[in-house]
N, C-alpha and C positions, 0 to 999 in steps of 0.2 A: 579620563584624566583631564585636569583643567589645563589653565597657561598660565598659571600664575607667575613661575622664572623664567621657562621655556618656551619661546617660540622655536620653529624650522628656521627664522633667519639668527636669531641668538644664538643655536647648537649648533650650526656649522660654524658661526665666530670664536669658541670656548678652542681655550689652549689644550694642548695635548693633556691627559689625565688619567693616567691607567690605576687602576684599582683590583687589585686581587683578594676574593673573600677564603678565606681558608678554613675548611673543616676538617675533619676527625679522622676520615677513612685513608688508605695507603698515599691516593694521587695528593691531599699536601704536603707531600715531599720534591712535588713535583712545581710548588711554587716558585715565585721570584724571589727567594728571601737573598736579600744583600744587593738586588739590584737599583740603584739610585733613580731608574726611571719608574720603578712601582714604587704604589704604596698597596701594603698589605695588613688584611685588617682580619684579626683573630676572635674568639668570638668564648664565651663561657670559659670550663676548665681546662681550654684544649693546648695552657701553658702546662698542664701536667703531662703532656703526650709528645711535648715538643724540648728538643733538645736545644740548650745552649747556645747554638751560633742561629738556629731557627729563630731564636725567642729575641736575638738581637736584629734579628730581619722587620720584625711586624711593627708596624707604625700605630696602630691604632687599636682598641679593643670594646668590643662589645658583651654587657652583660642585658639581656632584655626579659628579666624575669622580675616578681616582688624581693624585692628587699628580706623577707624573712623566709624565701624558698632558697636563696642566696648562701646565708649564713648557717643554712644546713652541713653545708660545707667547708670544713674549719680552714680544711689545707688552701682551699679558693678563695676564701673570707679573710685567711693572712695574706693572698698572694695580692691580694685587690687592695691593702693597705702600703704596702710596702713596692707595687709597680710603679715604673715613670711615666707608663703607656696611658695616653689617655684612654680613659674607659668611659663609654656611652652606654649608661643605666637609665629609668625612668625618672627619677630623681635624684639630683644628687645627693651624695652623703656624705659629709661631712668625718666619717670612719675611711672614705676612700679619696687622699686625698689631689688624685688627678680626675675624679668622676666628673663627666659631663651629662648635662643632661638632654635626653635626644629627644629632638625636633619633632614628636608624634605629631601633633596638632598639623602643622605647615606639612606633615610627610600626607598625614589621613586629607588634609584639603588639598594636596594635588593629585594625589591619587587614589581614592577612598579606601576602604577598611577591607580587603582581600589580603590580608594577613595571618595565614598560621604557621609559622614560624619565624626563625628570630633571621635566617639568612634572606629571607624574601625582605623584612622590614631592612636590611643593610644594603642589597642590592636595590632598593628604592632610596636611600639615602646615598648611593653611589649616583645616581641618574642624576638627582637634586644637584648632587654637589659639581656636576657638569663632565664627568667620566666621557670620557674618551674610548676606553677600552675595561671590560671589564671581564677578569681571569674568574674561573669558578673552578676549586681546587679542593679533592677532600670531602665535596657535597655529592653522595653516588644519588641518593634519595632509591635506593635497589632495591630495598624488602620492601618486607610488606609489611601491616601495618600504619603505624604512625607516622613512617618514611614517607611510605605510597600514599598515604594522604595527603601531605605537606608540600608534597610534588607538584601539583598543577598551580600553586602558588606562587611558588620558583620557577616556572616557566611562564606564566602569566607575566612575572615583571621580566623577566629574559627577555619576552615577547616585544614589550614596552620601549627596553632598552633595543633590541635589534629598529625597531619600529623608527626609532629615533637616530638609526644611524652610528648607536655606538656598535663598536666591535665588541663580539664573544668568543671568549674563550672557554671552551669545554674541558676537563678531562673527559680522554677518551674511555676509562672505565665509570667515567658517570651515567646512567638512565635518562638526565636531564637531556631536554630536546632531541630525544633519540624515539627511531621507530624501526621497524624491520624490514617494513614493507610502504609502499607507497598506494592508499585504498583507491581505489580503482583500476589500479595497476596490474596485471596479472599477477599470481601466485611467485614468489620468486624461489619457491620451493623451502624455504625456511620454515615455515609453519609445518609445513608435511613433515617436514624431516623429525620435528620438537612431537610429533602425534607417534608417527613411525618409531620413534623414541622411548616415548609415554608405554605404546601395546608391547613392545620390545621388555622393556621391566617390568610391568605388570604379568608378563608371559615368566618370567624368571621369577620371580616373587613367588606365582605359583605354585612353581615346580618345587623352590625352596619350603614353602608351606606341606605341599605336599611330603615333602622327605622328611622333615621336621613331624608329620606326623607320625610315617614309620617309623624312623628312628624313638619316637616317643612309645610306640607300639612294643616297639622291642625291647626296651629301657624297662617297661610293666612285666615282658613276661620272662626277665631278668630277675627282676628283681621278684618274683613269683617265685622260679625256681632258686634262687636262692631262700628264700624264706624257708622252702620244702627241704632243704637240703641241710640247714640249722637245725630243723625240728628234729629229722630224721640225724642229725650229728650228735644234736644234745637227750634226745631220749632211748635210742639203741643202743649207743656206743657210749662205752666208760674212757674217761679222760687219759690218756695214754702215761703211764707211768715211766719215770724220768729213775733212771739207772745209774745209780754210782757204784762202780767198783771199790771195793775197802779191803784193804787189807791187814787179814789177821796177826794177835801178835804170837799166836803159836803156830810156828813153821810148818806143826805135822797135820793142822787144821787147813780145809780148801778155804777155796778166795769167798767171801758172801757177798751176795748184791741186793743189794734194794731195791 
């Protein structure tokens, strides 16, 4: 990272600054919306998942995709015309009309291009802007896949930020800056326990396979002797005749049945 804004004697001079990025998952509910000392900065279509008094919390908004992956999305593509929130896209558009255009160039020449996704490029634009403290809400990065990719990115700038003295804040159901164990440390028994775990349902899985066989076993020689028991219904036996009593209209005549 260069020094372009930041030296160590500038960032302990920068005024208080706290910044809370808010994503998708349960913990941004967990943000500071309404509090006057954050600024909280939302990000894609995550005004679709946020209620009403949320949606008047967030200060700031981010869109960091092309323009025409954007307007795939009608319900997002009206909501980006008709928002007060400034929105930081690649360029601006003139269809949106509080869009700002974000500072890529100054963000890639202070800190270079370790960028895969769009919360790393905000919490590098948080650092920039001289944060103080920076909330990470709603960002678990827990599966796998394109989460679990995205992740060391998101910590990479965490990294940066703690490095520099701002405060992090986590949730505590995020992945980000979390470990289980400390390596070199002894065993703290966690990992045995996720193995112990592991043999434990695969040992029941088993047993389920196993019974799932019999029972499939038995369902065949069901359905066998059924088959045998149709044949031997419909070829030896004659269809059971259905009886109605009638009665005659001469008195001195017995009852006849059908």
């Amino acid at each position: 990272m260069s020094a372009n804004r930041w030296t160590e004697e500038t960032y302990k001079e920068r005024k208080p600054l706290n910044i809370a990025i808010v994503g998708y998952t349960d913990s941004r509910h967990d943000a500071p919306f309404g509090d006057p000392d954050w600024q909280v900065w939302g990000l894609n279509n995550l005004h679709v998942q946020s209620t009403p008094e949320q949606l008047k919390g967030f200060t700031r908004w981010y869109d960091l995709h092309d323009a025409k992956s954007i307007v795939t999305d009608p319900v997002h593509a009206t909501w980006l015309t008709q928002t007060e929130l400034p929105v930081y896209v690649w360029n601006v558009n003139p269809l949106w009309p509080t869009s700002v255009e974000y500072p890529r160039n100054e963000i890639i020449e202070e800190f270079g291009k370790y960028f895969t996704n769009s919360v790393s490029w905000m919490i590098a634009h948080a650092i920039l802007e001289g944060a103080t403290s920076i909330g990470i809400y709603g960002v678990d990065m827990a599966q796998s896949g394109e989460y679990s990719a995205q992740r060391p990115s998101c910590e990479y700038f965490l990294g940066l930020a703690a490095g520099l003295g701002i405060e992090l804040i986590i949730a505590e159901t995020s992945d980000l800056l979390k470990t289980t164990s400390l390596y070199g440390d002894s065993d703290s028994g966690f990992r045995a326990k996720l193995e112990q775990r592991s043999a434990e349902l695969r040992s029941r899985i088993g047993q389920i396979e196993t019974e799932v066989d019999r029972l499939s076993a038995a369902r065949y020689q069901m359905l066998g002797a059924l088959e045998s028991n149709d044949y031997i219904l419909g070829v030896w036996t004659m269809p059971s005749a259905i009886r109605e009593a009638k009665v005659s209209s001469d008195p001195n005549l017995p009852l006849l049945t059908t």
